[in-house]
Structures are given as structure tokens and as C-alpha cells.
C-alpha distance (Angstrom), angle and dihedral (degrees) to the residues before:
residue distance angle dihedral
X1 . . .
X2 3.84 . .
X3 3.84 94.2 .
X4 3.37 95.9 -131.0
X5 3.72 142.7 133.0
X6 3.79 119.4 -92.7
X7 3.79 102.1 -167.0
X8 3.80 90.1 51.3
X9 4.29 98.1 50.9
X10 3.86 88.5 42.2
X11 3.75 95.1 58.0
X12 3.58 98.3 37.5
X13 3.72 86.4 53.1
X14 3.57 98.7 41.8
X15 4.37 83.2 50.4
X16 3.68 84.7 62.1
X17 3.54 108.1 34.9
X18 4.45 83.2 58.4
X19 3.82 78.9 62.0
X20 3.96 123.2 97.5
X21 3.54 114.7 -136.4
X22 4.02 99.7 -106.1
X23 4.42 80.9 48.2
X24 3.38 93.9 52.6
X25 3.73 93.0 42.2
X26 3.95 89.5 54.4
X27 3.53 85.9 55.2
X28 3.46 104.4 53.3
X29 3.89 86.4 53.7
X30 4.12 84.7 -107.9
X31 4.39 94.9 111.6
X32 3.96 84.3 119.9
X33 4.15 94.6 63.9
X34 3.18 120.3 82.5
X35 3.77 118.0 -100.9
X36 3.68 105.6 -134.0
X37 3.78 88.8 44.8
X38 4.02 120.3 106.5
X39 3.54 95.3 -72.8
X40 3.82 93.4 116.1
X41 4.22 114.3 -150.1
X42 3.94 89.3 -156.4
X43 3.53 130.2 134.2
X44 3.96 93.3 -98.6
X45 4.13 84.1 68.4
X46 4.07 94.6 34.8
X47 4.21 85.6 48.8
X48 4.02 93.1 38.8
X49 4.06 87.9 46.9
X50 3.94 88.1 50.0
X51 3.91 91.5 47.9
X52 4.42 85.1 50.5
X53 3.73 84.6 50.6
X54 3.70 99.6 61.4
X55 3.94 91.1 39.5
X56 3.37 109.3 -80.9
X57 3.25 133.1 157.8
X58 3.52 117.5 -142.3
X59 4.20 128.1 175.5
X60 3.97 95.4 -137.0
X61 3.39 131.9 159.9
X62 4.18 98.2 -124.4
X63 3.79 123.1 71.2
X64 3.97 109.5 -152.4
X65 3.46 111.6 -135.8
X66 3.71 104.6 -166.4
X67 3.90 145.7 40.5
X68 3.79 129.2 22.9
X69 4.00 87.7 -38.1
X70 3.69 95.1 53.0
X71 3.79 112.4 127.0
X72 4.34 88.2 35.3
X73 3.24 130.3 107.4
X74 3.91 127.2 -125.1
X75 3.62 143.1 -171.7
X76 3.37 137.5 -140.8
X77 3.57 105.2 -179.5
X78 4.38 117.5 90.6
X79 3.93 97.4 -151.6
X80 3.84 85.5 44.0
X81 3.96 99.6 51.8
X82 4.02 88.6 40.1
X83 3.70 91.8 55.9
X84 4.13 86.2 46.2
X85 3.83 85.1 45.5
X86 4.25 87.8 50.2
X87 3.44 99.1 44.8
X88 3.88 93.4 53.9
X89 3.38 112.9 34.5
X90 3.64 142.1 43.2
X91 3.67 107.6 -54.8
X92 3.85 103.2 -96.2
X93 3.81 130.8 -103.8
X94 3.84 109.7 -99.2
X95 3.78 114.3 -140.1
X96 3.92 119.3 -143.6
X97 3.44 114.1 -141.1
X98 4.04 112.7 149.1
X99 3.72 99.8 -133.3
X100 4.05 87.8 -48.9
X101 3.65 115.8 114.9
X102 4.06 82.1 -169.6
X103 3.72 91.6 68.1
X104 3.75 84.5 50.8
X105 3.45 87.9 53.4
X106 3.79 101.0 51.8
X107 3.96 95.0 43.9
X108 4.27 83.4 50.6
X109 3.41 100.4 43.1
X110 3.97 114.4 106.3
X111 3.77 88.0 26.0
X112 3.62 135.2 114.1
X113 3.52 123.2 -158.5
X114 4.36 141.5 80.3
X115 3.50 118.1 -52.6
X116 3.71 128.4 -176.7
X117 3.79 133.0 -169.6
X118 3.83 110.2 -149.9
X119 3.40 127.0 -173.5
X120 3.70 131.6 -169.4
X121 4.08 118.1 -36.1
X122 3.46 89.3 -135.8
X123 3.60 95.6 50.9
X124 3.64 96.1 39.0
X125 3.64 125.4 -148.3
X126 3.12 138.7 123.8
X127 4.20 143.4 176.4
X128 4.02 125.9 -156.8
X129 3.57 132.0 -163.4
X130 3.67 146.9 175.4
X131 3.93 116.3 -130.0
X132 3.73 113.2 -142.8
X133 4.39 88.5 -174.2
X134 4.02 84.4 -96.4
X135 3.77 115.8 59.6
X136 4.11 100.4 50.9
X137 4.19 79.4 118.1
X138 3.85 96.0 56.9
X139 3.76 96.3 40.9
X140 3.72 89.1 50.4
X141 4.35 91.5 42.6
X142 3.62 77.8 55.3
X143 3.50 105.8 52.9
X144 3.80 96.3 43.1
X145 3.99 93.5 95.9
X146 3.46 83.2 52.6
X147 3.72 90.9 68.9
X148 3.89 93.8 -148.8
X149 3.70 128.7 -158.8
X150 3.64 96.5 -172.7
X151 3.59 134.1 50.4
X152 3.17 118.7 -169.9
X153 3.97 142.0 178.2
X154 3.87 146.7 -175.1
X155 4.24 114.3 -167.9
X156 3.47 109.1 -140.8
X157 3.96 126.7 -149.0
């Protein structure tokens, strides 16, 4: 368990999820950088600026320069914020699922927490999520490219 609030993460995230990308780049103090650049607007930076928002420290790559998170740092990168996530927390729950994301789906569903999808180290790749107990199905649909063969997840308070 990460031992951290639910209701808190989930709004902050929704907040910048509303956000378009060149909005949420003026917040974050980065309006001068060019928008289709490789500053990602994924859910590895909306979940990692959620986690800076109740406290959290996180060792990312990208400084924000503006608004209430200016001064943090953030990342942007799913296999990068799951290792963070790994190294300083509990060790995560892993979810069985026999090559089904559907199985994932059903033993998820009704939760709320993080939940990653990783797929092999040497192939890289990776897709996070936060769980709000109802969309366990669509994070799964959308990790099924992916081809994971890890699921992973953290319940949140």
C-alpha cells in the first residue's frame, strides 16, 4: 500500500487531466516549449503530478517551473515512475491474469488505487493508471497493445 489519500490524487489528477496540453503547459511554468515536443501529456505525468500534489516526492527528470508545484520534480515516463513507486513503497500487489487482461479487470474492478502494466525490461514499455473502483476495464482495454507481462497494483486510502 502507498498510504496515501485517494480522494486527494483523484482530484488533483482529474484537475489536470480537464487541462489541454498548451494549459497545462502554462501551468507548469513550461508555455515557452514547444507543445508537440517530448514533453509527453500522458497519464505517467497526470499520475506523477497528482502524487507531487499530495507531497510526494518523486526523482523525475522535469523540474516545474510554475504554479503551486513549482520547485518539484515530475515524470513523465510509466516504467520510470513505477520503479520510483517500487523502490519506496510497499512492494506492490501483483495481479494474476494468464495472458487475459479481462481477468485483470475483474480482480481490479471496485478498487481504487495505481496500477501499471509492464511488459518486458528488455522491450520496455510500460502503462500506469489510477483506479477510481470503476474503470479496471478501460485501463486494462488500454493496456492490451501493450502486451503486458506484469500487472501490477498499489490500493490507495
Amino acid at each position: 500500500m502507498l498510504n496515501l489519500p485517494y480522494l486527494p490524487i483523484s482530484s488533483a489528477y482529474r484537475h489536470y487531466a480537464t487541462l489541454g496540453k498548451q494549459e497545462l503547459f502554462a501551468e507548469l511554468g513550461w508555455a515557452s516549449r514547444e507543445v508537440s515536443s517530448g514533453s509527453l501529456r500522458n497519464s505517467a505525468l497526470l499520475l506523477s503530478l497528482a502524487l507531487a500534489s499530495v507531497g510526494m516526492s518523486l526523482p523525475g527528470r522535469f523540474l516545474v517551473s510554475g504554479g503551486n508545484l513549482a520547485g518539484k520534480m515530475i515524470e513523465t515516463s510509466a516504467s520510470r515512475l513505477i520503479e520510483c513507486l517500487k523502490s519506496r513503497h510497499l512492494p506492490p500487489e501483483s495481479i494474476a491474469f494468464e495472458n487475459c487482461l479481462e481477468n485483470a479487470a475483474d480482480q481490479l474492478f471496485g478498487r481504487r488505487g495505481i496500477v501499471a502494466f509492464v511488459r518486458d525490461a528488455s522491450l520496455g514499455g510500460a502503462l500506469i493508471a489510477l483506479l477510481d473502483g470503476h474503470n479496471a476495464y478501460l485501463a486494462c482495454l488500454a493496456a492490451q497493445t501493450l502486451q503486458p507481462l506484469e500487472v501490477i497494483f498499489w490500493p490507495l486510502d
